[in-house]
C-alpha positions in Angstrom: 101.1 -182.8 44.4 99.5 -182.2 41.2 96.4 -179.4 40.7 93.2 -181.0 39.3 92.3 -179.2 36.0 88.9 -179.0 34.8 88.0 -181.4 31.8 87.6 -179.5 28.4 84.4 -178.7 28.0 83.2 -180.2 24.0 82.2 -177.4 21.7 78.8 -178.5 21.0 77.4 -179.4 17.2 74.5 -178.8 16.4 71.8 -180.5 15.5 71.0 -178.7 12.1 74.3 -176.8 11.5 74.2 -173.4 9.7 75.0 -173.6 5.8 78.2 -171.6 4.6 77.5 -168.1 3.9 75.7 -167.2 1.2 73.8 -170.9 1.3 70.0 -171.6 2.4 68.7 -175.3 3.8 65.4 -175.2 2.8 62.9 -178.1 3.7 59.6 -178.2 1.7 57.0 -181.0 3.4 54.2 -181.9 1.1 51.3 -184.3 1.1 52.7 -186.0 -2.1 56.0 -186.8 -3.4 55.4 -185.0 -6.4 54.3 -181.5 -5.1 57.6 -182.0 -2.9 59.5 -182.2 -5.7 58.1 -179.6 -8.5 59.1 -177.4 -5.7 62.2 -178.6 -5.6 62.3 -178.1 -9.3 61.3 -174.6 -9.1 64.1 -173.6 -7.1 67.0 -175.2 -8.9 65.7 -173.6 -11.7 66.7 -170.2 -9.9 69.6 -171.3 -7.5 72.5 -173.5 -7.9 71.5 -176.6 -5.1 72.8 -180.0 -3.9 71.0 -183.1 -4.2 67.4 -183.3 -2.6 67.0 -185.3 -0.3 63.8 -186.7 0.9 62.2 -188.3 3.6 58.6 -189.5 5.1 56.8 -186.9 6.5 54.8 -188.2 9.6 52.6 -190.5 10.4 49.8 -189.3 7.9 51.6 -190.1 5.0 54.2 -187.0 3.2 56.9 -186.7 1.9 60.0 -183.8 3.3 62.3 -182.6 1.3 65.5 -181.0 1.8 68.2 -179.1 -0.3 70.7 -176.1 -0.1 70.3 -173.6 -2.3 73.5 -171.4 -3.3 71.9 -167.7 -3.3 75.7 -166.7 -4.4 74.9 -168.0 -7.8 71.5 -167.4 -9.2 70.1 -167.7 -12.3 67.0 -166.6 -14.3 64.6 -164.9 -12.5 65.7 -165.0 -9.0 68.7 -163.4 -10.1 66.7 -160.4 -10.8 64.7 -160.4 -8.0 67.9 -160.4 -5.6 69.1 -157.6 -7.1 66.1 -155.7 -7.2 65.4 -156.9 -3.4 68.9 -156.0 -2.0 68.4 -153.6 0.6 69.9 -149.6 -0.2 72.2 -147.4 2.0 68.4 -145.4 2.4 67.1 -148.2 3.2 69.2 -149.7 6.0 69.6 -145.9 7.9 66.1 -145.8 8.2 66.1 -149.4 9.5 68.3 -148.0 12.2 65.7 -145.0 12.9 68.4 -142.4 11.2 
């Protein structure tokens, strides 16, 4: 007699998997092509990023954009806004009502 075992139940994916640490997916959606990508722009200028990548944006016309921006390497001025913005050891005991 053998014993019935339960199939394996799959892991699921996900539809929009989480970027490595340290890594933001960031989608800009814009009425023009253009504005899509001088955002773009903007942001490489302060992160290291992958490719965009773009896309139509609905029926109404649009254009989405996506990238990854590396926050693990920054440059210009977000780099001295991360540091500036990083939280303190104050900061996070009063987050935690100490």
């Amino acid at each position: 007699m053998t014993s019935a075992r339960p199939a394996p139940t799959p892991t699921p994916t996900p539809a929009n998997p989480v970027p490595p640490v340290g890594c933001a997916d960031v989608r800009v959606v814009a009425a023009s092509p253009e504005t899509a990508r001088r955002v773009a722009e903007v942001l490489r200028h302060c992160f290291d990023s992958t490719e965009q990548r773009s896309y139509p944006a609905g029926r109404e016309g649009g254009t989405r954009l996506h990238l990854t921006v590396d926050t693990t390497h920054p440059a210009g001025p977000a780099q001295s806004w991360l540091t500036t913005s990083r939280p303190t050891a104050a900061d996070r005991s009063q987050d935690d009502g100490a």
